[in-house]
C-alpha positions, 0 to 999 in steps of 0.5 A: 306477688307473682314476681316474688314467688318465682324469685322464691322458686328460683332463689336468683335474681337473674333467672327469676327475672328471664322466667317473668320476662322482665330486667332484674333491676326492675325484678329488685325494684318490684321486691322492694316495694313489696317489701315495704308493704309487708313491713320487713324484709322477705330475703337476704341477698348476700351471699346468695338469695335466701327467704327469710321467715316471713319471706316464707310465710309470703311463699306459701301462702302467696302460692296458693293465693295465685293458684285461686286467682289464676282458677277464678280467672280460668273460670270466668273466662270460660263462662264469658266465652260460653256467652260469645265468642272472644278473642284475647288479643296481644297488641304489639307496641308499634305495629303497622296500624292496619295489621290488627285490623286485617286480623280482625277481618278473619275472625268469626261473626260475632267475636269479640276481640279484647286487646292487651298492648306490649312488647315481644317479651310482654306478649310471650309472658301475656301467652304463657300465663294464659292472658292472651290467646294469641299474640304479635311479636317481632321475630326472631323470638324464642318460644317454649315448645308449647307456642307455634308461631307464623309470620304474618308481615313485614317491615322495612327499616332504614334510618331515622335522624335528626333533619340537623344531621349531616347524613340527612342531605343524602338521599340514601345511606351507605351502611359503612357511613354509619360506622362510629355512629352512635344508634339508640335501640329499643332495649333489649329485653324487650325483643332479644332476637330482634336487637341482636338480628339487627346489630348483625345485619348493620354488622354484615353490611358494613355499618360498625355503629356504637350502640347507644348506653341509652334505650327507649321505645320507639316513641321516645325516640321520634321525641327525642331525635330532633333535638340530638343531631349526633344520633341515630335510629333506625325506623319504618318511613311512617314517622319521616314527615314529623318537623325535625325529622328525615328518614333514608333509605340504606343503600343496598335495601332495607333491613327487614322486620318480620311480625308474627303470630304466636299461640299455645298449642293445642288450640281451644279457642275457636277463633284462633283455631279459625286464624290459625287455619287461614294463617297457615294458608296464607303468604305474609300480608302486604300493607294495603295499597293507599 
């Protein structure tokens, strides 16, 4: 419902889709199944995106029927909180494991920390519809005004690839032997900042790789990298004992991830008011030492 009422607010695919965070084929896959659960068709999409007179109906009433929930969601979410302090939390897919746990280390006595797993895009769409309170993502992100953001950590990437590949016998990669290499990223709509970031830090060192037409998460890489010996990743060391796998260094040091901190401004929550203190106090976190 909330997908077709910002398609209905925008009358365009592509826009509604940046708005939700989310691809317009996934946008135009979603409108089609509500569709059929409304038993006929809500819009004409040729030659422009227009509501037909049930899509208009589903409009207005779909309005009004999300400004109630979002009330009652509001409302109930106050008078938890009036019981004990909770923290809605934004777990980012693939952090270091011991970054959420340092976090909760700061929160006050009592609180209560309430996660929601998913991508940067996820996590800024989670924040803005006032679903999490505060959020991980992967930087360089853009943010509305109304976000502040920190860096809290960092990690370091090299390359990930089959134990099969012929750059598995080196001990470290230079970046110019990557050029022509074919490398599968996370897709782009999940972290665009980062996926560009990236591709330019291969391009300034040298590595001239081809872009993989496939994208996956990072799980499904590690899966599927053993078995494509002429395919690349590029991944934190934490995977490098998986059978099938080698993980090196690049030659020159490491490509950097940083992770950061997102919250709405001003702050209500007296949790994030007390991370956000330490936050901006404080260096970007290390890993602890094993």
């Amino acid at each position: 419902m909330r997908y077709f009422v910002v398609l209905g607010e925008e009358l365009h695919f592509r826009r509604a889709a940046e708005r939700l965070f989310i691809s317009t084929p996934t946008l135009s896959q979603q409108i089609k199944v509500l569709e059929r659960e409304m038993g006929g068709p809500l819009l004409s999409r040729e030659p422009r995106v227009e509501l037909t007179a049930a899509g208009e109906v589903l409009f207005r009433t779909g309005k009004e029927a999300l400004r109630a929930v979002d009330a009652a969601v509001r409302e109930t979410r106050r008078a938890s909180a009036a019981g004990a302090p909770v923290l809605r939390f934004g777990l980012l897919n693939g952090v270091p494991p011991w970054l959420p746990s340092r976090i909760e280390e700061l929160l006050p006595p009592g609180t209560r920390m309430v996660l929601t797993g998913g991508t940067t895009a996820d996590q800024v769409r989670l924040l803005d519809d006032d679903e999490v309170d505060l959020a991980l993502v992967r930087a360089p992100v853009a943010l509305p005004s109304r976000f502040a953001q920190h860096p809290v950590a960092h990690d370091e990437l090299g390359v990930l690839l089959s134990a099969a590949h012929p750059l598995a016998e080196c001990d470290e990669i230079e970046p110019a032997d990557l050029t022509d290499q074919e490398l599968v990223m996370f897709a782009r709509e999940s972290a665009a900042g980062l996926h560009d970031e990236l591709l330019r830090a291969l391009r300034d060192r040298g590595a001239h790789v081809r872009l993989s037409d496939s994208a996956m998460g990072h799980a499904q890489m590690v899966a599927m990298l053993p078995l494509r010996p002429d395919v690349i990743g590029l991944s934190t060391s934490r995977p490098a004992d998986r059978p099938g796998l080698a993980w090196r260094p690049l030659c020159g040091g490491p490509l950097v991830v940083t992770y950061a901190a997102i919250w709405r401004v001003p702050v209500r929550n007296p949790a994030v008011r007390t991370l956000v203190s330490v936050l901006l106090g404080d260096t970007p976190w290390q890993p602890p030492v094993p």
